[in-house]
C-alpha positions as a Markdown table, in Angstrom:
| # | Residue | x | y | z |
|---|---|---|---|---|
| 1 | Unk | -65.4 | -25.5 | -41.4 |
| 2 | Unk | -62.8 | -23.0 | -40.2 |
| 3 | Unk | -63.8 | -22.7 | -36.1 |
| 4 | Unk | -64.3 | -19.1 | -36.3 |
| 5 | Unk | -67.1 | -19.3 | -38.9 |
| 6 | Unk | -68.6 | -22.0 | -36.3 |
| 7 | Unk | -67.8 | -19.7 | -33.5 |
| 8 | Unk | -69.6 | -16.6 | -35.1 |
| 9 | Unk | -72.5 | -18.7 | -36.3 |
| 10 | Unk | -73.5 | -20.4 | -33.1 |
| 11 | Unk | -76.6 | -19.9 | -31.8 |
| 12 | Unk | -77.1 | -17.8 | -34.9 |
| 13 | Unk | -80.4 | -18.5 | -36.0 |
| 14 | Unk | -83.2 | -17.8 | -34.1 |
| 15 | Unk | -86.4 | -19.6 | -34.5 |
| 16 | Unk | -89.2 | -17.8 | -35.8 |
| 17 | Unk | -91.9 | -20.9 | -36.5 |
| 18 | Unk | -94.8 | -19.0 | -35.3 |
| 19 | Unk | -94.4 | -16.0 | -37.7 |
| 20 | Unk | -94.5 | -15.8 | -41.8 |
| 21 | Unk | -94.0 | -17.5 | -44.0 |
| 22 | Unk | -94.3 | -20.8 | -41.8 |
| 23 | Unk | -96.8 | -19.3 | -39.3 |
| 24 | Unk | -97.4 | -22.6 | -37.3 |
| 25 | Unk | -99.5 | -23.2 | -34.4 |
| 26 | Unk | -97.3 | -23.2 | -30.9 |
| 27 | Unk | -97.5 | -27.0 | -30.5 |
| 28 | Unk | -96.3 | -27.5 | -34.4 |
| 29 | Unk | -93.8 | -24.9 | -33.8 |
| 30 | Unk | -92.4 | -26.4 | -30.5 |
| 31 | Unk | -92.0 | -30.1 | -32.2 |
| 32 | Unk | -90.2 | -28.3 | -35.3 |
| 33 | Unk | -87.5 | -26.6 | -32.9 |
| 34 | Unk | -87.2 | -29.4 | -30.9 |
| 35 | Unk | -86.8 | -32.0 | -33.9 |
| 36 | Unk | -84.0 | -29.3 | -34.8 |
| 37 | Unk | -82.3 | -28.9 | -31.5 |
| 38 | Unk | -81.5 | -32.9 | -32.0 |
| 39 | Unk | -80.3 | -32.0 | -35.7 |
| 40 | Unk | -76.7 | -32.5 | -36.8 |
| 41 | Unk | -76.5 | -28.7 | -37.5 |
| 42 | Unk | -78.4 | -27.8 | -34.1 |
| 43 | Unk | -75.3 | -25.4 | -33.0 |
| 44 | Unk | -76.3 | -22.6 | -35.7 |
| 45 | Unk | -80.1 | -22.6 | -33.9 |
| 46 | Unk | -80.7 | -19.9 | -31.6 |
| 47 | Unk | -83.3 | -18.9 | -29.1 |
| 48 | Unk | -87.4 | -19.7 | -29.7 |
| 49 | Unk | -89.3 | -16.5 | -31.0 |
| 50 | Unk | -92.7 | -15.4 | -29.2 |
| 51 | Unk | -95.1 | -12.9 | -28.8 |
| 52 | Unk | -95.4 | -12.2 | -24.8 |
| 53 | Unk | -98.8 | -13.0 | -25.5 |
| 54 | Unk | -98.8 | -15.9 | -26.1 |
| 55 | Unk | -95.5 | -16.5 | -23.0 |
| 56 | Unk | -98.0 | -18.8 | -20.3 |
| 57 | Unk | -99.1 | -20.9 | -23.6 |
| 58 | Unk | -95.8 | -22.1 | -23.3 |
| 59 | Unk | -96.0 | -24.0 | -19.6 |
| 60 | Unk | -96.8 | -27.7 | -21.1 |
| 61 | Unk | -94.1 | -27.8 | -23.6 |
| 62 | Unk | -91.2 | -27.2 | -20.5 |
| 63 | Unk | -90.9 | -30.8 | -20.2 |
| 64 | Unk | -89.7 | -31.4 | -23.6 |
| 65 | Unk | -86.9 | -29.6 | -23.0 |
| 66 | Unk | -85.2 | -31.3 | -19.4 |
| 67 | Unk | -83.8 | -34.3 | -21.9 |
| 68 | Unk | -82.4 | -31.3 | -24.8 |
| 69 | Unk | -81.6 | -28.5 | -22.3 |
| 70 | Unk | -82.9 | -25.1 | -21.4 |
| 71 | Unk | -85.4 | -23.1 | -23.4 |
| 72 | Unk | -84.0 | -19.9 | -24.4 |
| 73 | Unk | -86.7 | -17.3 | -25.7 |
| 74 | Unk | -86.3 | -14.2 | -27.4 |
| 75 | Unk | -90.2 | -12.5 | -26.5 |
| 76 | Unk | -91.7 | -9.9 | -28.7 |
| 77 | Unk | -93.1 | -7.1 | -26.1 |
| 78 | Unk | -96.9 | -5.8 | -27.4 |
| 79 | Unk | -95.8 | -2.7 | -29.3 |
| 80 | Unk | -97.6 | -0.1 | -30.1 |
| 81 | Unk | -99.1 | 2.4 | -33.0 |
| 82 | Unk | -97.3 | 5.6 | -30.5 |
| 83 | Unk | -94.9 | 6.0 | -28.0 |
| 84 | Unk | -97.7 | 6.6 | -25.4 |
| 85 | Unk | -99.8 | 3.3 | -25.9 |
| 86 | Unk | -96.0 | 1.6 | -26.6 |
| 87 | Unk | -94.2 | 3.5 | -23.1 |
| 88 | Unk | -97.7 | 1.6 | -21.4 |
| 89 | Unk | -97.2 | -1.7 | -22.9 |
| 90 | Unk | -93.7 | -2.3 | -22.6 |
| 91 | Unk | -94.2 | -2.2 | -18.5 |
| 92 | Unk | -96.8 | -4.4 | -18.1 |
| 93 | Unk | -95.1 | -6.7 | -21.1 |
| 94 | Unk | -91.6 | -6.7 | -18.7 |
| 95 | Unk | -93.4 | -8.0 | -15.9 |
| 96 | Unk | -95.2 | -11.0 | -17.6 |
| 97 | Unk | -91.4 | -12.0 | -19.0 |
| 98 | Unk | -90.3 | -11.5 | -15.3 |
| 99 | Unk | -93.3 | -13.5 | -13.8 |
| 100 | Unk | -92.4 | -16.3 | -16.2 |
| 101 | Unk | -89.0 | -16.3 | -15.8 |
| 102 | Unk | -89.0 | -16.8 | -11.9 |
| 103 | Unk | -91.7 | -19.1 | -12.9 |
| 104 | Unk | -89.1 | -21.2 | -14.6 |
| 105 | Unk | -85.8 | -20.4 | -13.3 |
| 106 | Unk | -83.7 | -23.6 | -12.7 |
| 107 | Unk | -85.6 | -25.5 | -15.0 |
């Protein structure tokens, strides 16, 4: 493989386990991205995909990753159906990813 193709695609892929067409529960999803993040091809694999709902779920799982490395996430904020309920969410959704992110720096 030429190394800029590897370049370009590294870290590529993010994981989306929790969402369709897989649509795992978080513990299944965790054990599939870390059984991949020990793979032979775990370069290409990007950050984990969550809701912001579901961010705090995430606490018991950190330990699985001191041996592989550092979680990176890539959280879906709340959304909205308009830019007023959306504009209300996205605050309150920025905090909780701040909260947990001090929660978990260094680790």
């Amino acid at each position: 493989m030429k190394e800029s193709l590897r370049a370009f695609m590294n870290g590529l892929i993010d994981y989306a386990g929790l969402f369709p067409p897989a649509k795992l529960p978080l513990d299944e999803a965790i054990d599939d991205y870390v059984m991949h993040l020990k793979g032979e091809n775990s370069w290409m694999l990007g950050r984990f995909i969550i809701p912001v709902t579901k961010l705090n779920e995430l606490d018991r799982f950190v330990p699985l990753f001191d041996e592989i490395g550092t979680l990176e996430l890539a959280v879906l904020g709340s959304g909205g159906d308009y830019n007023d309920e959306y504009l209300s969410k996205i605050s309150k959704d920025m905090a909780k990813i701040s909260d947990y992110r001090n929660k978990h720096s260094g680790k």
